[in-house]
LUMSE-245875 format. One line per 10 residues: number of its first residue (from 1); their letters; for each residue x, y, z of C-alpha. Coordinates in steps of 0.2 Angstrom, whole numbers. Each point is the difference from the previous one (the first is absolute). Example, Ala and Ser with C-alpha at 12.3 -4.5 7.8 and 13.67 -1.06 7.14 Angstrom:
BEGIN
1 = as = 62:-22:39 | 6:17:-3
end
This chain:
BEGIN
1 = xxxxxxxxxx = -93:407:-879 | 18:5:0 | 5:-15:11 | -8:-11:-15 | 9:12:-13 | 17:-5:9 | -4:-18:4 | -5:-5:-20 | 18:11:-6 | 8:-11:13
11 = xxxxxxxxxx = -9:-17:-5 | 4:5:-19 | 18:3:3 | 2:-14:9 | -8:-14:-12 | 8:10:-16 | 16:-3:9 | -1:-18:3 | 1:-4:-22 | 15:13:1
21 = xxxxxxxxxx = 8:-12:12 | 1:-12:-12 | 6:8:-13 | 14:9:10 | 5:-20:5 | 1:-3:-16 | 12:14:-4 | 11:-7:14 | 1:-16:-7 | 3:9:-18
31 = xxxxxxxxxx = 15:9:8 | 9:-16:-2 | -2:-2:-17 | 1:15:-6 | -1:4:-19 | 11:10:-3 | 18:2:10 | -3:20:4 | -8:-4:19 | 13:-12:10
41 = xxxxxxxxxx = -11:-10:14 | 5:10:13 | -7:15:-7 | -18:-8:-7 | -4:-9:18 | 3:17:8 | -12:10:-10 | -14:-14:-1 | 4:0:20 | -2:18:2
51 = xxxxxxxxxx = -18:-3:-8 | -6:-13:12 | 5:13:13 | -10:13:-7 | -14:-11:-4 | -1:-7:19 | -1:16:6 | -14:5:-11 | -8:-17:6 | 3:4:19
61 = xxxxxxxxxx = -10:16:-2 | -12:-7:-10 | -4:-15:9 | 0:12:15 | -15:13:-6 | -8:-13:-6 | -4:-11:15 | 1:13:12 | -13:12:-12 | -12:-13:-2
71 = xxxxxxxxxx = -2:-7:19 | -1:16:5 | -15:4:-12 | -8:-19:3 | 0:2:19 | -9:19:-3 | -11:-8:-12 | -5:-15:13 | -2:13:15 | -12:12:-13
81 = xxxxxxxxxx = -8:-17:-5 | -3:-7:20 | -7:19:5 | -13:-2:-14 | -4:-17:2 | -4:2:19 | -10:18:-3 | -10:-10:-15 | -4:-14:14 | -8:11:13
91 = xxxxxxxxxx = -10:10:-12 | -9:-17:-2 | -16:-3:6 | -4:-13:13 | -7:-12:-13 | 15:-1:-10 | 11:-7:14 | -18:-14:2 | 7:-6:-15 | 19:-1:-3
101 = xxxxxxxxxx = 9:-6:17 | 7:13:12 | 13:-12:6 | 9:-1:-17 | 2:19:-4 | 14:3:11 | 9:-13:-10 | -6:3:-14 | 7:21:0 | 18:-6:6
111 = xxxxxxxxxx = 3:-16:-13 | -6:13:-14 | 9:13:2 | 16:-10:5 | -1:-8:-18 | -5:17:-8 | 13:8:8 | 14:-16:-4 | -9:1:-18 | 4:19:0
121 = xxxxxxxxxx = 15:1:6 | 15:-13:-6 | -11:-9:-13 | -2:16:-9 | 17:6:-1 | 6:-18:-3 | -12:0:-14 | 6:17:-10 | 17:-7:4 | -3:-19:-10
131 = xxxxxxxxxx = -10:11:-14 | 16:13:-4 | 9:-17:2 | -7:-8:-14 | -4:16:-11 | 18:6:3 | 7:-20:-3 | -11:0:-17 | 8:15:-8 | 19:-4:6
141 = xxxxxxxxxx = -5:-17:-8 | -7:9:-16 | 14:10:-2 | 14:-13:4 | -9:-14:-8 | -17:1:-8 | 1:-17:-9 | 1:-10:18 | -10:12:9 | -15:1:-14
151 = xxxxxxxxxx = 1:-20:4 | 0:0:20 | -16:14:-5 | -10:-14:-3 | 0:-8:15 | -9:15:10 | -17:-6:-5 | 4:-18:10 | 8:13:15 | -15:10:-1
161 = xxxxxxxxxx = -13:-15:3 | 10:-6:15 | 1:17:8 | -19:3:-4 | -3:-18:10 | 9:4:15 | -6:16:1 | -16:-9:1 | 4:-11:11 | 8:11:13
171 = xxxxxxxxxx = -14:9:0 | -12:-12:4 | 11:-7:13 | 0:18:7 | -18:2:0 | -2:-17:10 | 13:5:12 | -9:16:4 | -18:-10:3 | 11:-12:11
181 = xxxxxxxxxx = 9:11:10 | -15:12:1 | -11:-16:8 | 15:-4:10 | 1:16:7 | -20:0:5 | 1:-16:9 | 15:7:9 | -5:16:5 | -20:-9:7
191 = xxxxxxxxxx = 12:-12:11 | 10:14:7 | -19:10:2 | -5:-16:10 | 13:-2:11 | 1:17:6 | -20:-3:4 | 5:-15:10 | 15:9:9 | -14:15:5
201 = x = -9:-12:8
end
Protein backbone atom coordinates (compact mmCIF):
# COMPACT_ATOMS: atom_id res chain seq x y z
CA UNK A 1 0.00 0.00 0.00
CA UNK A 2 2.52 2.51 0.81
CA UNK A 3 4.52 1.67 -2.43
CA UNK A 4 1.21 2.55 -4.29
CA UNK A 5 0.85 5.75 -2.01
CA UNK A 6 4.43 6.75 -3.23
CA UNK A 7 4.08 5.69 -6.89
CA UNK A 8 0.50 7.84 -7.56
CA UNK A 9 2.31 11.18 -5.53
CA UNK A 10 5.23 10.45 -8.05
CA UNK A 11 3.03 9.77 -11.22
CA UNK A 12 0.98 13.06 -10.17
CA UNK A 13 3.96 15.22 -9.71
CA UNK A 14 5.26 14.12 -12.76
CA UNK A 15 2.25 14.62 -15.32
CA UNK A 16 1.38 18.05 -13.36
CA UNK A 17 4.87 19.04 -14.21
CA UNK A 18 4.75 18.45 -17.78
CA UNK A 19 1.87 21.74 -18.33
CA UNK A 20 4.39 23.72 -16.01
CA UNK A 21 6.92 23.03 -18.50
CA UNK A 22 5.23 25.00 -20.89
CA UNK A 23 4.31 27.58 -19.26
CA UNK A 24 7.86 28.13 -17.76
CA UNK A 25 9.04 28.10 -21.74
CA UNK A 26 6.77 30.56 -22.38
CA UNK A 27 8.20 32.71 -19.68
CA UNK A 28 11.53 32.41 -21.38
CA UNK A 29 10.45 33.51 -24.50
CA UNK A 30 8.55 36.58 -22.62
CA UNK A 31 11.93 37.49 -21.02
CA UNK A 32 12.71 38.84 -24.38
CA UNK A 33 10.05 41.03 -24.44
CA UNK A 34 9.54 42.08 -21.45
CA UNK A 35 6.78 44.65 -20.54
CA UNK A 36 8.11 46.63 -18.71
CA UNK A 37 11.95 47.81 -18.58
CA UNK A 38 12.56 46.87 -14.62
CA UNK A 39 14.00 43.12 -15.39
CA UNK A 40 16.89 43.42 -18.03
CA UNK A 41 17.24 39.91 -19.98
CA UNK A 42 20.00 38.68 -18.14
CA UNK A 43 18.25 38.74 -15.01
CA UNK A 44 14.51 37.27 -16.32
CA UNK A 45 16.49 34.08 -18.21
CA UNK A 46 18.27 33.43 -15.03
CA UNK A 47 15.34 33.17 -12.75
CA UNK A 48 12.99 31.35 -15.41
CA UNK A 49 16.28 29.03 -15.59
CA UNK A 50 16.58 28.50 -12.01
CA UNK A 51 12.78 27.09 -12.17
CA UNK A 52 13.47 24.62 -14.78
CA UNK A 53 16.25 23.42 -12.55
CA UNK A 54 13.98 23.07 -9.73
CA UNK A 55 11.29 21.63 -11.67
CA UNK A 56 13.70 18.79 -13.24
CA UNK A 57 14.64 17.74 -9.98
CA UNK A 58 11.22 17.48 -8.76
CA UNK A 59 10.55 15.37 -12.08
CA UNK A 60 13.78 13.15 -11.53
CA UNK A 61 12.29 11.97 -8.14
CA UNK A 62 8.98 11.80 -9.26
CA UNK A 63 9.57 9.80 -12.35
CA UNK A 64 11.82 7.83 -10.16
CA UNK A 65 9.10 6.65 -7.21
CA UNK A 66 6.79 6.24 -9.73
CA UNK A 67 8.32 3.58 -11.92
CA UNK A 68 10.25 2.05 -9.43
CA UNK A 69 7.02 1.89 -6.80
CA UNK A 70 4.70 0.56 -9.22
CA UNK A 71 7.03 -2.44 -10.77
CA UNK A 72 7.84 -3.21 -7.53
CA UNK A 73 4.15 -3.68 -6.58
CA UNK A 74 3.15 -5.31 -10.15
CA UNK A 75 5.81 -8.00 -9.86
CA UNK A 76 4.35 -8.78 -6.04
CA UNK A 77 0.98 -8.66 -7.45
CA UNK A 78 1.96 -11.29 -10.35
CA UNK A 79 3.93 -13.71 -7.98
CA UNK A 80 0.56 -13.36 -5.34
CA UNK A 81 -1.58 -13.95 -8.52
CA UNK A 82 0.67 -17.14 -9.95
CA UNK A 83 0.72 -18.81 -6.15
CA UNK A 84 -2.98 -18.62 -6.30
CA UNK A 85 -3.55 -19.58 -9.68
CA UNK A 86 -1.52 -22.88 -9.36
CA UNK A 87 -3.10 -23.68 -5.70
CA UNK A 88 -6.70 -22.98 -7.41
CA UNK A 89 -5.54 -25.51 -10.16
CA UNK A 90 -4.65 -28.63 -8.02
CA UNK A 91 -7.75 -28.19 -5.88
CA UNK A 92 -9.45 -29.14 -8.99
CA UNK A 93 -10.99 -32.46 -9.54
CA UNK A 94 -10.00 -34.84 -12.23
CA UNK A 95 -12.85 -33.96 -14.33
CA UNK A 96 -12.12 -30.41 -14.68
CA UNK A 97 -8.74 -31.07 -16.34
CA UNK A 98 -11.13 -33.78 -18.89
CA UNK A 99 -12.40 -30.85 -20.09
CA UNK A 100 -10.17 -27.65 -20.42
CA UNK A 101 -6.56 -28.89 -21.94
CA UNK A 102 -3.83 -29.48 -19.57
CA UNK A 103 -1.24 -28.60 -22.10
CA UNK A 104 -2.43 -24.88 -22.32
CA UNK A 105 -2.30 -23.85 -18.47
CA UNK A 106 1.30 -23.53 -18.22
CA UNK A 107 0.90 -21.00 -20.74
CA UNK A 108 -1.83 -19.68 -19.96
CA UNK A 109 -0.58 -18.60 -15.89
CA UNK A 110 2.78 -16.98 -17.34
CA UNK A 111 1.20 -14.84 -20.49
CA UNK A 112 -1.51 -13.57 -17.83
CA UNK A 113 0.25 -12.53 -15.33
CA UNK A 114 3.09 -10.97 -17.52
CA UNK A 115 0.17 -8.69 -19.00
CA UNK A 116 -1.27 -8.32 -15.49
CA UNK A 117 1.84 -7.44 -14.12
CA UNK A 118 3.02 -5.10 -17.37
CA UNK A 119 -0.88 -3.73 -16.92
CA UNK A 120 -0.05 -3.09 -13.13
CA UNK A 121 3.09 -1.82 -13.26
CA UNK A 122 4.08 1.01 -15.90
CA UNK A 123 0.67 1.39 -17.47
CA UNK A 124 -0.77 2.47 -14.20
CA UNK A 125 1.66 4.85 -13.29
CA UNK A 126 1.83 6.18 -16.92
CA UNK A 127 -1.87 6.58 -16.59
CA UNK A 128 -2.21 8.78 -13.22
CA UNK A 129 0.65 10.55 -14.95
CA UNK A 130 -1.30 11.59 -18.49
CA UNK A 131 -4.64 12.25 -16.23
CA UNK A 132 -2.66 15.06 -13.81
CA UNK A 133 -1.31 15.98 -17.18
CA UNK A 134 -4.48 16.92 -18.71
CA UNK A 135 -6.43 17.96 -15.34
CA UNK A 136 -3.34 20.20 -14.44
CA UNK A 137 -3.02 21.52 -18.45
CA UNK A 138 -6.87 22.38 -18.08
CA UNK A 139 -6.80 24.60 -15.23
CA UNK A 140 -3.25 26.41 -16.36
CA UNK A 141 -5.20 26.84 -19.52
CA UNK A 142 -8.50 28.15 -17.57
CA UNK A 143 -6.50 30.41 -15.77
CA UNK A 144 -4.19 31.73 -18.49
CA UNK A 145 -6.86 31.67 -21.05
CA UNK A 146 -10.35 30.46 -20.56
CA UNK A 147 -11.71 31.65 -23.97
CA UNK A 148 -9.12 29.31 -26.04
CA UNK A 149 -9.13 26.58 -23.60
CA UNK A 150 -13.27 26.42 -23.25
CA UNK A 151 -12.92 26.08 -27.26
CA UNK A 152 -9.98 23.19 -27.30
CA UNK A 153 -12.78 21.81 -24.34
CA UNK A 154 -14.88 20.71 -27.05
CA UNK A 155 -12.84 18.46 -28.75
CA UNK A 156 -12.45 15.79 -25.69
CA UNK A 157 -15.77 14.08 -26.67
CA UNK A 158 -14.12 13.27 -30.24
CA UNK A 159 -10.52 12.28 -27.97
CA UNK A 160 -12.73 10.25 -25.79
CA UNK A 161 -14.31 8.09 -28.52
CA UNK A 162 -10.87 7.25 -30.06
CA UNK A 163 -9.37 6.34 -26.70
CA UNK A 164 -12.56 4.16 -25.79
CA UNK A 165 -11.87 2.41 -29.40
CA UNK A 166 -8.49 1.50 -28.91
CA UNK A 167 -8.87 0.52 -25.55
CA UNK A 168 -11.32 -1.84 -27.31
CA UNK A 169 -9.22 -2.85 -29.65
CA UNK A 170 -6.23 -3.57 -27.64
CA UNK A 171 -7.96 -5.53 -25.62
CA UNK A 172 -9.32 -7.83 -27.98
CA UNK A 173 -6.00 -8.18 -29.63
CA UNK A 174 -4.84 -9.08 -26.06
CA UNK A 175 -7.30 -11.48 -25.33
CA UNK A 176 -6.40 -13.29 -28.85
CA UNK A 177 -2.74 -13.24 -28.07
CA UNK A 178 -3.24 -14.98 -24.74
CA UNK A 179 -5.63 -17.92 -26.63
CA UNK A 180 -2.65 -17.95 -29.27
CA UNK A 181 0.17 -18.21 -27.15
CA UNK A 182 -1.62 -20.42 -24.62
CA UNK A 183 -2.31 -23.23 -27.80
CA UNK A 184 1.18 -22.47 -28.85
CA UNK A 185 2.44 -23.22 -25.75
CA UNK A 186 0.45 -26.76 -25.56
CA UNK A 187 1.55 -27.87 -28.84
CA UNK A 188 5.15 -27.07 -27.55
CA UNK A 189 5.30 -28.54 -24.32
CA UNK A 190 3.39 -32.33 -26.07
CA UNK A 191 6.34 -32.17 -28.71
CA UNK A 192 8.99 -31.75 -25.98
CA UNK A 193 6.77 -34.71 -23.76
CA UNK A 194 7.11 -36.86 -26.96
CA UNK A 195 10.55 -36.62 -27.63
CA UNK A 196 11.80 -37.24 -24.41
CA UNK A 197 9.40 -40.62 -24.74
CA UNK A 198 11.25 -41.46 -27.89
CA UNK A 199 14.79 -40.58 -26.21
CA UNK A 200 13.77 -43.27 -23.22
CA UNK A 201 13.52 -45.61 -25.54
Amino acid sequence: MVLMILGTAGAMVAGIAQPIQIVLFGDVLNTFHPSDGTVSIEEGVRDVALKIVYLVVAVFFAGTFQVACWTITASGQAKRIRSKYVCAIMAKDIGWFDVNEPMQLGSHVVEATMTIQEGMGRKIGDGLSSFAMGNAGVVIGLVKGWQLTLILLAFTAFIAVAAFLSMKVLSTTTQAGLEAYGKAGAIAQEALSNEACILER
